[in-house]
C-alpha positions in Angstrom: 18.8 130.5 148.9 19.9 134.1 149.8 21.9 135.7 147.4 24.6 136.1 150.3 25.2 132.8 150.3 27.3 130.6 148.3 26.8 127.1 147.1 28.6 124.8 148.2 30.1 123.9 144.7 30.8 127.8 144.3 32.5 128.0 147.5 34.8 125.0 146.9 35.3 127.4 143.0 36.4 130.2 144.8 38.8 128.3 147.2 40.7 126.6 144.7 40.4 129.4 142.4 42.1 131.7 145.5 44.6 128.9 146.6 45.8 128.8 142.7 46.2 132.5 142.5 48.0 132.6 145.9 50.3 129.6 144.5 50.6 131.8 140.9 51.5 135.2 143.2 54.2 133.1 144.8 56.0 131.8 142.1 55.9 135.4 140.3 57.1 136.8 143.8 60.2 134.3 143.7 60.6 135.3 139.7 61.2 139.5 140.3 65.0 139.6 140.8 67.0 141.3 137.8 69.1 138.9 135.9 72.8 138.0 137.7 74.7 138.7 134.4 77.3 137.5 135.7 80.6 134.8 134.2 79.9 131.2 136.2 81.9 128.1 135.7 80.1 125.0 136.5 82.0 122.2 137.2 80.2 119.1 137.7 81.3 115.2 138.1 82.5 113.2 141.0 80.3 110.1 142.4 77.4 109.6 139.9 74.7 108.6 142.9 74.3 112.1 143.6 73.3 113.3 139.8 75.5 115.9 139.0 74.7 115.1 135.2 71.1 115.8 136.2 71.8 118.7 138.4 74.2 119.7 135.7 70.9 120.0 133.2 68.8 121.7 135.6 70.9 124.9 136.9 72.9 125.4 133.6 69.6 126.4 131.7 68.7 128.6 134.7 71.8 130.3 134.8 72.0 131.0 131.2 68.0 132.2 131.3 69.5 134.9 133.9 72.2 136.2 131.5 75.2 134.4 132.4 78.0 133.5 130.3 78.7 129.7 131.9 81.6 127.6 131.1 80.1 124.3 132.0 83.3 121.6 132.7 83.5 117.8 134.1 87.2 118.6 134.7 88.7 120.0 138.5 91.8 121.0 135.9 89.4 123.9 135.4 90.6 125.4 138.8 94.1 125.2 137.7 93.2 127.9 134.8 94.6 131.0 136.5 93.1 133.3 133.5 89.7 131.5 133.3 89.6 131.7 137.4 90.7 135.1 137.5 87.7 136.1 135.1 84.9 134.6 137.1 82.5 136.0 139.1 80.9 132.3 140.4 82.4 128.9 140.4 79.0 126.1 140.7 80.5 122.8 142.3 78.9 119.4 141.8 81.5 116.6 142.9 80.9 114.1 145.6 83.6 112.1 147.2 86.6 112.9 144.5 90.5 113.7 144.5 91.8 117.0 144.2 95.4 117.4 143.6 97.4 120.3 145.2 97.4 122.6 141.9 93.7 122.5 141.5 92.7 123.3 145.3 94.9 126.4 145.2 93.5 127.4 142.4 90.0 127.2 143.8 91.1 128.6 147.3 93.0 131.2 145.7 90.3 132.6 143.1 87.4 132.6 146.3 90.0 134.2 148.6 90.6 137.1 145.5 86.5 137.7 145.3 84.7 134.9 143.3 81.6 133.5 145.1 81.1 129.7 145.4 77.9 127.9 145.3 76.4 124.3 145.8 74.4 122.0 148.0 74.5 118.3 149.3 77.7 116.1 149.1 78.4 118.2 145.9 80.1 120.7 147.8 80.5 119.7 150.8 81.5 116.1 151.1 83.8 116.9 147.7 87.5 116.1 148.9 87.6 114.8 152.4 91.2 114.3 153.3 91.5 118.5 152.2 90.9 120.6 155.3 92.2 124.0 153.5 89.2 123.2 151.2 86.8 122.5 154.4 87.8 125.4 155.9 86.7 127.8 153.1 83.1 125.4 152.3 82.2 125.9 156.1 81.2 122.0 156.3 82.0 118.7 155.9 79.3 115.4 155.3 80.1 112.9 158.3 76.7 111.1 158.9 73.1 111.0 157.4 71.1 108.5 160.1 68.8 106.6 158.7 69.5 107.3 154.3 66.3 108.3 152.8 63.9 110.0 155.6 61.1 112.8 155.8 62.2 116.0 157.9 61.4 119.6 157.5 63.8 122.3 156.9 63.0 124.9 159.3 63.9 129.0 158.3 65.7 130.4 160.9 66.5 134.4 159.6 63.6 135.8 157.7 65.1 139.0 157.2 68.2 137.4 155.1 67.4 137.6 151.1 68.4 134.3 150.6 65.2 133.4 152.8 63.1 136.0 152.8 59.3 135.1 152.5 59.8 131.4 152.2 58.5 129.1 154.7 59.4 126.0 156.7 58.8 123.4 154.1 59.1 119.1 153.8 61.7 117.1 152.0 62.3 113.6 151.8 65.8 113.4 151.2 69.4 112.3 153.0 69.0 114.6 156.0 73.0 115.7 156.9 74.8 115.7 160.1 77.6 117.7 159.5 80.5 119.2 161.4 80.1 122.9 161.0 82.4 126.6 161.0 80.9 128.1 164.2 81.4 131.3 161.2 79.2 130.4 159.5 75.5 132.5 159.1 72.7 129.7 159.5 69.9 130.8 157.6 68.0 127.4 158.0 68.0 124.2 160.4 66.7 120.6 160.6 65.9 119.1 164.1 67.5 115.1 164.2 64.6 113.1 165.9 66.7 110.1 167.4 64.9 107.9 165.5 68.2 105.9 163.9 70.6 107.6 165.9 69.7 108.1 169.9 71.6 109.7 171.3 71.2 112.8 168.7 67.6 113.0 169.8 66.8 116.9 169.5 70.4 118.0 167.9 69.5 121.2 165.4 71.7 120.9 163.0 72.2 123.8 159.8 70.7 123.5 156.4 71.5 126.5 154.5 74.1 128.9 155.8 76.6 131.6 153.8 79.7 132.9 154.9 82.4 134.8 153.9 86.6 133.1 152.8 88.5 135.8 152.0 86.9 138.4 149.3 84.7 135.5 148.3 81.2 134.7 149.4 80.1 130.8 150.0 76.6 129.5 149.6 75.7 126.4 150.6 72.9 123.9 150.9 73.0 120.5 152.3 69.8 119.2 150.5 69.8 118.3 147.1 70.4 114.2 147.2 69.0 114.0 143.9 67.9 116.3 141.6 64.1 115.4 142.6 64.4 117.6 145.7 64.6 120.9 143.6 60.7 119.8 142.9 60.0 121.4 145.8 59.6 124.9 145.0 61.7 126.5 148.2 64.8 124.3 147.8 64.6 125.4 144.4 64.1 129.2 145.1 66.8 129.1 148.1 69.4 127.9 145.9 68.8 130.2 142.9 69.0 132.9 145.4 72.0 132.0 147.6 73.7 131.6 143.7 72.8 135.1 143.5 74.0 136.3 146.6 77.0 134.8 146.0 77.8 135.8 142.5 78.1 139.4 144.0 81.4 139.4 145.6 83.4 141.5 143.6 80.5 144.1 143.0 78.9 144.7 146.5 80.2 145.7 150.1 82.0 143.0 152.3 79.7 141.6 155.0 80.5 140.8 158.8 78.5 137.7 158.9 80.0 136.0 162.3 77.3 136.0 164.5 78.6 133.9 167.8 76.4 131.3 169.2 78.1 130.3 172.2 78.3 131.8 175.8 81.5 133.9 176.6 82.7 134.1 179.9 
C-alpha cells in the first residue's frame, strides 16, 4: 500500500478522532464567557409535571459555578420583598399554571420595569398566571396550545449575529412544541415550523422559540422548550439558555437596547 494512503481502520481513527475534537472545540467555545457575578433569585414551584425541582437542581449549580450569589425560593412572597427585589440583578422563574396575588405581581413588574432582567423557558415562564395580562405583557407570551403533546421538531436559528445565538445551529428536540400568542415587540432569535400534522389548519405557521425583549429598564429572556429537564441534554437548548440568562442579567450595567424590529407591512 502507498504510504499516501490510509487504511481503512486508520481513516475511520482519524474521523472520529476529528469529529471528537470538533465536538471538544465546541463545548470549550460555548464555555469562554467571564463569569455573570451577578445577585439571582430563583424562584421555582408551581405545577410539578414540568420539573421545576429538577430544573431547580440543574441551573442553581450553574449559576453559582458563574459567581452568583442566588437566593433560591419555592415562595412568589419572594416578589413581595421590596429590599430583596430592589437588590437583584436577575429574577429565574419556574412556575407553571399558579396564582399570583396583586402584591406579588407588582412586585415582580415593578423590580423588571426598575432594571432587573427576567429569565425562564417553557410553561415556567410563560404559562405562569394566566388570568394576569400585566404579567403577559412584560413575559412577551402566553402558552395557548401544544398540538399533538410530545413530538419531534427542530428549532430553527433565525439571527446569527445575536449573542444569545451566535454559532449554534438549527438543532432537534423532542419535546411539547408551543403555539403561543406572541408581543409583535418581541426580537425572535429562533423559530419552529408547525407541520399540520395534529392541527390542519396550522400547516406551515412559524411560530417563535427563543426571543428577548425589553419591559421597562428590564431585559426578558425567554425560551419555550424546556418540558422537562431532559431537553437541556441537548447541548444548544442548554447553551441558549445559559446565555440569554446572561444577557439578561445585564440590565442595570449595559446600554438600553431598541430591539422592536416590525414584521408586518405598513401602508
Amino acid at each position: 500500500m502507498s504510504e499516501n494512503k490510509l487504511s481503512r481502520r486508520e481513516f475511520v481513527g482519524k474521523t472520529v478522532a476529528a469529529g471528537m475534537a470538533s465536538a471538544l472545540m465546541t463545548k470549550s467555545a460555548f464555555a469562554k464567557e467571564n463569569k455573570m457575578n451577578k445577585k439571582v433569585l430563583f424562584v421555582w414551584g408551581g405545577w410539578k409535571g414540568h420539573q421545576p425541582g429538577e430544573c431547580r437542581d440543574l441551573y442553581v449549580p450553574w449559576l453559582k459555578q458563574q459567581g452568583c450569589d442566588v437566593t433560591v425560593s419555592n415562595t412568589l412572597d419572594s416578589y413581595t420583598d421590596q429590599d430583596l427585589m430592589n437588590s437583584m440583578d436577575l429574577i429565574v422563574q419556574v412556575w407553571t399554571m399558579g396564582k399570583i396575588t396583586g402584591e406579588q405581581s407588582k412586585g415582580l413588574v415593578a423590580a423588571v420595569k426598575n432594571g432587573a432582567g427576567l429569565a425562564g423557558w417553557h410553561g415556567g415562564l410563560c404559562d405562569s398566571f394566566r388570568e394576569n395580562t400585566e404579567y403577559q405583557f412584560m413575559t412577551g407570551g402566553q402558552w395557548v396550545a401544544h398540538p399533538g403533546g410530545i413530538v419531534d421538531y427542530e428549532v430553527h436559528i433565525v439571527d446569527h449575529k445575536d449573542p444569545v445565538t451566535a454559532g449554534i445551529k438549527n438543532f432537534q428536540l423532542r419535546s411539547e412544541q408551543y403555539y403561543m400568542h406572541v408581543d409583535p415587540a418581541n426580537k425572535v432569535l429562533a423559530t419552529s415550523i408547525f407541520n399540520g400534522e395534529h392541527d390542519f389548519w396550522i400547516k406551515g405557521t412559524i411560530m417563535p422559540v427563543v426571543w428577548k425583549k425589553v419591559f421597562g429598564k428590564g431585559r426578558v429572556f425567554y425560551a419555550s422548550f424546556g418540558h422537562h429537564a431532559s431537553d437541556f441534554d441537548v447541548p444548544e437548548a442548554l447553551e441558549i439558555v445559559h446565555r440569554g440568562m446572561r444577557w439578561a442579567s445585564e440590565s442595570k450595567y449595559e446600554k438600553a437596547e431598541n430591539l422592536i424590529s416590525p414584521v408586518y407591512p405598513r401602508s
